[in-house]
C-alpha positions as CSV (number, residue, x, y, z in Angstrom):
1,X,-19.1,10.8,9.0
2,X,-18.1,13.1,6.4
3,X,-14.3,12.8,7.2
4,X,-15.0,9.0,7.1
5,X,-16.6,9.1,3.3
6,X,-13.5,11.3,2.2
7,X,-11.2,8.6,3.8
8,X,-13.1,5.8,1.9
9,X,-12.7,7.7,-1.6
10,X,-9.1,7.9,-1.3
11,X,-8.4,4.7,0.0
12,X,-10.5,3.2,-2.9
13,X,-8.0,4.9,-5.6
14,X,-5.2,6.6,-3.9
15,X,-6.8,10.1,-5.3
16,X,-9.7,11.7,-5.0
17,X,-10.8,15.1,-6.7
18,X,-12.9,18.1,-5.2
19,X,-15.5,17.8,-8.0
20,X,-16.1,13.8,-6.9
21,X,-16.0,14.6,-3.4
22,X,-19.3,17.2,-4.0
23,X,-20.7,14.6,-5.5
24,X,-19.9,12.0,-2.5
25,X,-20.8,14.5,0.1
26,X,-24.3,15.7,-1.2
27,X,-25.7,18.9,0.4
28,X,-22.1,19.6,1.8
29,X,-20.6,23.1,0.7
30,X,-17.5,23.5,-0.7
31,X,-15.7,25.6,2.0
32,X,-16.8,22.4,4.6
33,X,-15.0,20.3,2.3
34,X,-12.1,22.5,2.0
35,X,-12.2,23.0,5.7
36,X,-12.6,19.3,6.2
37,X,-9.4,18.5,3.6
38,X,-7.4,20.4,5.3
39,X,-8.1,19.5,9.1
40,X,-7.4,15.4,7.7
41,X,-3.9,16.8,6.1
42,X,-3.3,18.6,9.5
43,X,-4.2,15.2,11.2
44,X,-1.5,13.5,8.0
45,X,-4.7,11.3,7.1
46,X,-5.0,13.0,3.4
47,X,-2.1,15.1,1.5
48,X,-3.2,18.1,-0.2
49,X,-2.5,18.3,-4.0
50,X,-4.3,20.7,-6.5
51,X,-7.2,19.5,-7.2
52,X,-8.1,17.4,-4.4
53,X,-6.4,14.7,-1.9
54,X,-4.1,11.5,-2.6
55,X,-3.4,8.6,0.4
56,X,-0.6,9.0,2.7
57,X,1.4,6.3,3.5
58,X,3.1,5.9,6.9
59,X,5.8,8.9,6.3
60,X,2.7,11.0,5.8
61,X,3.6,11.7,1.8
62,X,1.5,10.9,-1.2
63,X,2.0,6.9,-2.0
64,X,2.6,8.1,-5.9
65,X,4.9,10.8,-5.5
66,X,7.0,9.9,-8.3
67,X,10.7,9.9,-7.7
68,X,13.0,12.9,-8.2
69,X,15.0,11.1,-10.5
70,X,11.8,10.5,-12.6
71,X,11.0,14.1,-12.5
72,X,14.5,15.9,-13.3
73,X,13.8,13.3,-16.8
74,X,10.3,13.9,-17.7
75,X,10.4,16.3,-20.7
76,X,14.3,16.7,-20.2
77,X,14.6,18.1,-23.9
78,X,12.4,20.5,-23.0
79,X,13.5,21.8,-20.2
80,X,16.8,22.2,-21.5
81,X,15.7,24.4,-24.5
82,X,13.9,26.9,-22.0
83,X,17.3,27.1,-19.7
């Protein structure tokens, strides 16, 4: 049941954070939740990220990683001044 509400959260926005699944999972204690997270991510239904969980598509990765390409730009300028 409680595997199946976490499973509904992220489906419904890709991500879902700790702090909304307390709230979804009422009475349910944080270290069941963390236990819970990563027995799905062990099982390649959720991925891990701080903060909470994101989908997985069918390669078992987040569905919004955002391209390496993408990454090696964001804040280039700055990245170059702390090299």
């Amino acid at each position: 049941m409680r595997h199946q509400k976490i499973i509904e959260a992220v489906e419904s926005s890709n991500f879902v954070s700790f702090t909304d699944l307390r709230d979804i999972l009422e009475g349910v204690s944080d270290s069941t939740i963390k236990r819970d997270l990563r027995a799905m991510a062990a099982k390649g239904q959720v991925k891990l990220v701080r903060g909470g969980a994101v989908k997985c598509n069918a390669g078992n990765t987040a569905s919004f990683d955002v391209p390496i390409d993408t990454k090696f730009m964001t804040y280039a300028e700055e990245k170059k001044r702390i090299l």
